[in-house]
C-alpha positions as CSV (number, residue, x, y, z in Angstrom):
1,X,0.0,0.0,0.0
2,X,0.8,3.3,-0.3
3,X,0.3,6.6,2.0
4,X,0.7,9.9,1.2
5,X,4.3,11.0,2.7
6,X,2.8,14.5,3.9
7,X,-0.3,12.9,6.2
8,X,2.6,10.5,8.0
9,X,4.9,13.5,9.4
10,X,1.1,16.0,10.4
11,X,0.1,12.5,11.7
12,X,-2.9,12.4,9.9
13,X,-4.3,8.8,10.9
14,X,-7.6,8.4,8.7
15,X,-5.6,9.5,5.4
16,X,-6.2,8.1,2.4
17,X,-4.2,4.1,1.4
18,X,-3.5,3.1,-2.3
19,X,-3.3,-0.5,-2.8
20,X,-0.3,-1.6,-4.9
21,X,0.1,-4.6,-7.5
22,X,3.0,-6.4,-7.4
23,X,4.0,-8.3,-10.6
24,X,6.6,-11.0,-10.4
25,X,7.8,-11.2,-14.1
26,X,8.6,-15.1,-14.5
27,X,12.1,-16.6,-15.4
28,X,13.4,-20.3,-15.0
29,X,15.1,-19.8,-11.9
30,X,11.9,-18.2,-10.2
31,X,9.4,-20.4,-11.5
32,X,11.6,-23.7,-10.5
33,X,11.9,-21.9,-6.8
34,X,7.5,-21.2,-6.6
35,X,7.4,-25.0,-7.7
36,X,9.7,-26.8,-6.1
37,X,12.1,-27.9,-8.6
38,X,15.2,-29.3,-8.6
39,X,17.8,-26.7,-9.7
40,X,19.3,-29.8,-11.8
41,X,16.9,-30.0,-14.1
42,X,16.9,-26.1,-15.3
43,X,19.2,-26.7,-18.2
44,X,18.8,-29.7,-18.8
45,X,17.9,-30.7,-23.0
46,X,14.6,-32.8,-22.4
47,X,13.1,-34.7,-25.2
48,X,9.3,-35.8,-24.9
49,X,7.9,-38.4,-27.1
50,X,4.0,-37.9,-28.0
51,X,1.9,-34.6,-27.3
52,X,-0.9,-36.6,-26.7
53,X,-3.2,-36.7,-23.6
54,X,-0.1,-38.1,-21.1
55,X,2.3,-36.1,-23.4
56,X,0.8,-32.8,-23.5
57,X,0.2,-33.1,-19.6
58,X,3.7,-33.4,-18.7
59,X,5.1,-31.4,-21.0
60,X,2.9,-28.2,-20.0
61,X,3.3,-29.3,-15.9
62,X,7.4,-29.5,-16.5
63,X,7.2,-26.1,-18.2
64,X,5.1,-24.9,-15.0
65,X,7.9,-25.9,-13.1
66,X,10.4,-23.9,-14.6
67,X,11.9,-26.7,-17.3
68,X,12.4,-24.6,-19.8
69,X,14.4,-26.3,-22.3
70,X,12.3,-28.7,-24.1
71,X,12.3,-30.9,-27.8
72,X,8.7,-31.8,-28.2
73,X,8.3,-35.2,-30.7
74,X,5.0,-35.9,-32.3
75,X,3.7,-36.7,-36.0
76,X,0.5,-36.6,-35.5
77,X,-2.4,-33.8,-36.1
78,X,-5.2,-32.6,-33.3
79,X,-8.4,-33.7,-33.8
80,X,-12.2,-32.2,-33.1
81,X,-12.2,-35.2,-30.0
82,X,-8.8,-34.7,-28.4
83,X,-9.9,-31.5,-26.5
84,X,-11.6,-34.1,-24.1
85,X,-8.5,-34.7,-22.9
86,X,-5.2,-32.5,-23.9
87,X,-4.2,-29.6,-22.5
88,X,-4.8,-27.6,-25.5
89,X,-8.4,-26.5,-25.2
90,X,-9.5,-23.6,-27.8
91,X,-10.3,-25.8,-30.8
92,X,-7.3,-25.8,-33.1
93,X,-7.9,-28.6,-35.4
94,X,-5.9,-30.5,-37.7
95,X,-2.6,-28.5,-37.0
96,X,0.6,-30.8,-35.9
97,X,0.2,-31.3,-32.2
98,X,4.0,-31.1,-31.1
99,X,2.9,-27.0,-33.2
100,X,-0.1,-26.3,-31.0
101,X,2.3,-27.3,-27.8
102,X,5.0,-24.9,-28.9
103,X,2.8,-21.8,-28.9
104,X,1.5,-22.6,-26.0
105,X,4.2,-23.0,-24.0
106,X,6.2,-20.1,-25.9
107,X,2.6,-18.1,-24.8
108,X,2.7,-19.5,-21.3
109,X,4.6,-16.0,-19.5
110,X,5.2,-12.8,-19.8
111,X,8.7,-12.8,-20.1
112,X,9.9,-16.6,-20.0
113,X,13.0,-17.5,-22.0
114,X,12.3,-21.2,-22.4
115,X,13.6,-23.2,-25.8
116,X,11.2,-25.1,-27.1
117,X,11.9,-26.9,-30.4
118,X,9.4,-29.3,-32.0
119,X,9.9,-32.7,-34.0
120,X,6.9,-33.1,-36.7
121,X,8.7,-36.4,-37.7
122,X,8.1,-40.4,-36.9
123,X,10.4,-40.3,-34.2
124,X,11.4,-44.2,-35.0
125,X,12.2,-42.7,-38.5
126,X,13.7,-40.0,-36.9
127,X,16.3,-41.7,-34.5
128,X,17.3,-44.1,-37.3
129,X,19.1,-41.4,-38.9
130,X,19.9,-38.5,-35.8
131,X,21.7,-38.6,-33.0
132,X,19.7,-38.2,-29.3
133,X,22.5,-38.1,-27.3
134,X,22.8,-34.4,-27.0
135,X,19.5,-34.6,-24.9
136,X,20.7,-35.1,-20.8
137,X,16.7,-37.1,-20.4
138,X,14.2,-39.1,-22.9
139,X,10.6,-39.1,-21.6
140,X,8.9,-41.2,-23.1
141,X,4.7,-40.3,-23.6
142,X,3.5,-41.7,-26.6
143,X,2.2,-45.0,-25.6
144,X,3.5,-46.9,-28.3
145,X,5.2,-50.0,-28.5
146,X,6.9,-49.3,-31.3
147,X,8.3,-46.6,-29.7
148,X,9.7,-48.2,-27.1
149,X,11.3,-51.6,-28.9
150,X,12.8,-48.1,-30.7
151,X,14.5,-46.8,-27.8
152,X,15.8,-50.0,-26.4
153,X,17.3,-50.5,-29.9
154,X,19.5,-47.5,-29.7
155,X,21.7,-48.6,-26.8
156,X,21.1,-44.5,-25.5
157,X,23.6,-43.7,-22.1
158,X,20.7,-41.3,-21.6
159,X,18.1,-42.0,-18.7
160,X,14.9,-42.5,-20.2
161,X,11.6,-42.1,-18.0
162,X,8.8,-44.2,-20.2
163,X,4.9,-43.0,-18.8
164,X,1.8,-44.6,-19.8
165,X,-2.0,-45.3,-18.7
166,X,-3.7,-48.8,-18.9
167,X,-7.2,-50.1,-17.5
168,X,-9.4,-47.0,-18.3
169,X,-7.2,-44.5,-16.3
170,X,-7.1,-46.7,-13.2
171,X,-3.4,-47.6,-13.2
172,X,-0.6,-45.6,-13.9
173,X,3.1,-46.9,-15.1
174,X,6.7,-44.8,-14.8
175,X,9.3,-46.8,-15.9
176,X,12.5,-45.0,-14.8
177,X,15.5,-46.4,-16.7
178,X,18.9,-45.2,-15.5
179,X,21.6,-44.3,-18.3
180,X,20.2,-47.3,-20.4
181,X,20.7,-49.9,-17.4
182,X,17.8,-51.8,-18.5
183,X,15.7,-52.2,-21.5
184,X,12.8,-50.7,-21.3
185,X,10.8,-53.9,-22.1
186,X,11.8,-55.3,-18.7
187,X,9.9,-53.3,-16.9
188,X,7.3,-55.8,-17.9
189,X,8.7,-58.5,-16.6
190,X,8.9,-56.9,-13.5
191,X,5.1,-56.0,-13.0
192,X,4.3,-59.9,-13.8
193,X,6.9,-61.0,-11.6
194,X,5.3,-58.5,-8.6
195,X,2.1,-60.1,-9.9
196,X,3.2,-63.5,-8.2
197,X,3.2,-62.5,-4.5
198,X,-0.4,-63.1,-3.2
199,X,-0.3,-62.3,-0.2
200,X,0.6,-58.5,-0.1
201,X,-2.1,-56.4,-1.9
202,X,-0.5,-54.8,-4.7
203,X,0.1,-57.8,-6.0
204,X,-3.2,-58.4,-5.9
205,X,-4.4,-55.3,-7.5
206,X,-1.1,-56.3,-10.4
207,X,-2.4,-59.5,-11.2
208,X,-6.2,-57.8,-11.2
209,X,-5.6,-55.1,-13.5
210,X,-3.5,-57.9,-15.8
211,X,-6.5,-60.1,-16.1
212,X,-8.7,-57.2,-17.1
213,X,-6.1,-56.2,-19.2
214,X,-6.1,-59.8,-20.8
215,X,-9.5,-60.0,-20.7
216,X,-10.1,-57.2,-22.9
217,X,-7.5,-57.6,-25.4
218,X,-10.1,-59.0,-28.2
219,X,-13.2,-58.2,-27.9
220,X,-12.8,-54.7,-26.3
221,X,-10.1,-53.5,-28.3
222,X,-10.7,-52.3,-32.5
223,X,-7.1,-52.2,-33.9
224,X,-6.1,-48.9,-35.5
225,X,-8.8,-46.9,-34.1
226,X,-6.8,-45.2,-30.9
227,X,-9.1,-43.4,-28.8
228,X,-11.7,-45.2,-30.3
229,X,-11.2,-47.9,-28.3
230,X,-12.7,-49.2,-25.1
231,X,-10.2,-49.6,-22.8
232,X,-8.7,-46.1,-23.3
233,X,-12.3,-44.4,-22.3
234,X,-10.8,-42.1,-19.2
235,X,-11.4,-39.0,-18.1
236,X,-9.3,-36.2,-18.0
237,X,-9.2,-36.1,-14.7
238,X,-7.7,-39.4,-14.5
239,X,-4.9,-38.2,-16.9
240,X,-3.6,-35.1,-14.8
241,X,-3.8,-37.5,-11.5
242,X,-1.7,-39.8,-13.2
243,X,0.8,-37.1,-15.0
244,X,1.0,-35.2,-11.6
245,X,2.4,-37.8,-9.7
246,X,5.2,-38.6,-13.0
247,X,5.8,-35.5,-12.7
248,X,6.5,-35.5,-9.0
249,X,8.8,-38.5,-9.8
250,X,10.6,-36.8,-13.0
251,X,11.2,-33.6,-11.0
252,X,12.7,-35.1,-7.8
253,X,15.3,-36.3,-10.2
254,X,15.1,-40.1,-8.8
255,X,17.4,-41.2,-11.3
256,X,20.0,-43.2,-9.2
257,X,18.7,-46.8,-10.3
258,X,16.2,-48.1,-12.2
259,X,12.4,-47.7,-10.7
260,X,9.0,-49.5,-11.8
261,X,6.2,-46.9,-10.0
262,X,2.9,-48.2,-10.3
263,X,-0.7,-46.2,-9.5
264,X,-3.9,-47.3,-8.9
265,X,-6.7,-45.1,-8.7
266,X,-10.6,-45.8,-7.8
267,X,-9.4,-49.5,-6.5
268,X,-10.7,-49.1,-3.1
269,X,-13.6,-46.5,-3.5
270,X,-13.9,-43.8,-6.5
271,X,-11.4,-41.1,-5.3
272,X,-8.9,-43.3,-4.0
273,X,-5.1,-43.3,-5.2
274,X,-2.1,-45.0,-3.7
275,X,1.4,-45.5,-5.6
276,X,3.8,-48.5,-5.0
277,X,8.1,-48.5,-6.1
278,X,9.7,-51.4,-7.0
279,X,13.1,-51.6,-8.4
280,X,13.3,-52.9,-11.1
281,X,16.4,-55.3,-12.0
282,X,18.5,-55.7,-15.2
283,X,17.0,-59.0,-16.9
C-alpha cells in the first residue's frame, strides 16, 4: 500500500491508502523456486515423445515448473475429439500437435525464455538417422510399443523415464531407466513377476488389472482406431492425477537406479489413489 508522505509526518491517521500490484515477471530460476524444482533440471535438454493426452500433460506441468528447455516429438495432427483430454483446449484442429504445444508454452509467461523446439517427424524414423545423445533425459509419452522396442534399440547412455495409462485410467506406469541400465521392455517382466506374490495387496491389484487387461485384449479392443477404443475411455481427470504424480517423480530427479512406479486409482472407493516402487532389475 501506499500513503501519502505529507499525512505521515502531520500524523494524519484516517488519510487516504493506495493498494499496490505487485507483478513478479517469471524466469526459470523463479518459476523452479514457486514449484519446487530441482535446480538440476533447469538446463537440462529434455526430449518428450508424443503430445498426446499423457504427453501434453507433462510437458505443460514440467514447463510450469520452470523446465524450460524442451524438444517436443510428435507426428501426428489434433483432432475435433482430443480436447476431451489435452491440455490444449481452444479448438485448433488438424494443426501438428507437437505445433499447437509450442505456442502454448512459448505463450505460457510474460517474459519466459524457455527453448522449445518441436519434432513433426516419426520419431522411430527420426532416430534411425539422428543422434539423441545431446539430450541429458528421454521421456517417453507416446504409448507406443513401437516406440519403445525403438528406444531399447539405440543402446542410448541417456536416462529414459517411459509414462503410460492402462485399464481406463485406473493404473498408472513410470518406468525410470537409469543411463540405459535396462531395457525398457523389462519393466514388464517386472510388474508380472510382482504379480506372483499373493499375499501383499498390490500384488493383488497387479495381477487384477493384468486379467482385465487380458480379458479385454479381443473383444474390447478395435485395432487402429486409438481413442476409439474401449479400454482407453478415461477422463481427463484421470490423466492429470496420473501425470501429476510422473511429474513429481521426473522432477525429484530419482534417477540413481532403475524404478517401476505403479498407481492405482478408484481400487478401493472412487477417489482413492495409492502408488507403490519397485526396483526394477536388469533381466
Amino acid at each position: 500500500y501506499t500513503i501519502d508522505a505529507d499525512a505521515i509526518r502531520n500524523g494524519i491517521n484516517d488519510a487516504n491508502d493506495e493498494p499496490v500490484a505487485i507483478i513478479d515477471l517469471i524466469t526459470p530460476q523463479f518459476a523452479a523456486w514457486l514449484s519446487k524444482t530441482s535446480d538440476d533440471y533447469l538446463n537440462k535438454n529434455i526430449l518428450i515423445i508424443g503430445q498426446g493426452a499423457v504427453g501434453s500433460v507433462i510437458t505443460d506441468l514440467l514447463y510450469r515448473s520452470g523446465i524450460f528447455q524442451l524438444t517436443l516429438c510428435d507426428n501426428d495432427i489434433f483432432n475435433p475429439h482430443n480436447v476431451c483430454r489435452h491440455i490444449i483446449s481452444d479448438g485448433c484442429n488438424f494443426v501438428q500437435k507437437a505445433e499447437l504445444m509450442q505456442n502454448h508454452l512459448k505463450n505460457m509467461f510474460l517474459c519466459g525464455d524457455g527453448v522449445v523446439d518441436i519434432i513433426t517427424e516419426d520419431f522411430v524414423k527420426y532416430a534411425k538417422t539422428n543422434s539423441l545423445n545431446h539430450f541429458d533425459l528421454i521421456i517417453d509419452a507416446s504409448a507406443s510399443s513401437r516406440v519403445m522396442y525403438a528406444l531399447d534399440e539405440l543402446d542410448l547412455r541417456i536416462p529414459i523415464i517411459r509414462v503410460c495409462l492402462s485399464n481406463e485410467g485406473k493404473v498408472g506406469m513410470v518406468y525410470v531407466c537409469r543411463e540405459g541400465d535396462a531395457k525398457l521392455q523389462e519393466f514388464y517382466y517386472q510388474i508380472l513377476r510382482e504379480s506372483l506374490n499373493k499375499e501383499v495387496q498390490v500384488s493383488k491389484d497387479i495381477a487384477a488389472w493384468l486379467k482385465s487387461d487380458r480379458d479385454s485384449t479381443l473383444d474390447r479392443i478395435r485395432i487402429g482406431e486409438g481413442c476409439h477404443s474401449i479400454t482407453m475411455q478415461m477422463g481427463y481427470n484421470k490423466v492429470v492425477a496420473h501425470c501429476s504424480l510422473a511429474v513429481s517423480i521426473i522432477k525429484n530427479n530419482i534417477l540413481n537406479e532403475n524404478n517401476l512406479y505403479l498407481s492405482f486409482s478408484d481400487y478401493d472407493y472412487e477417489g482413492s489413489m495409492y502408488t507403490e516402487r519397485f526396483i526394477a532389475p536388469k533381466y
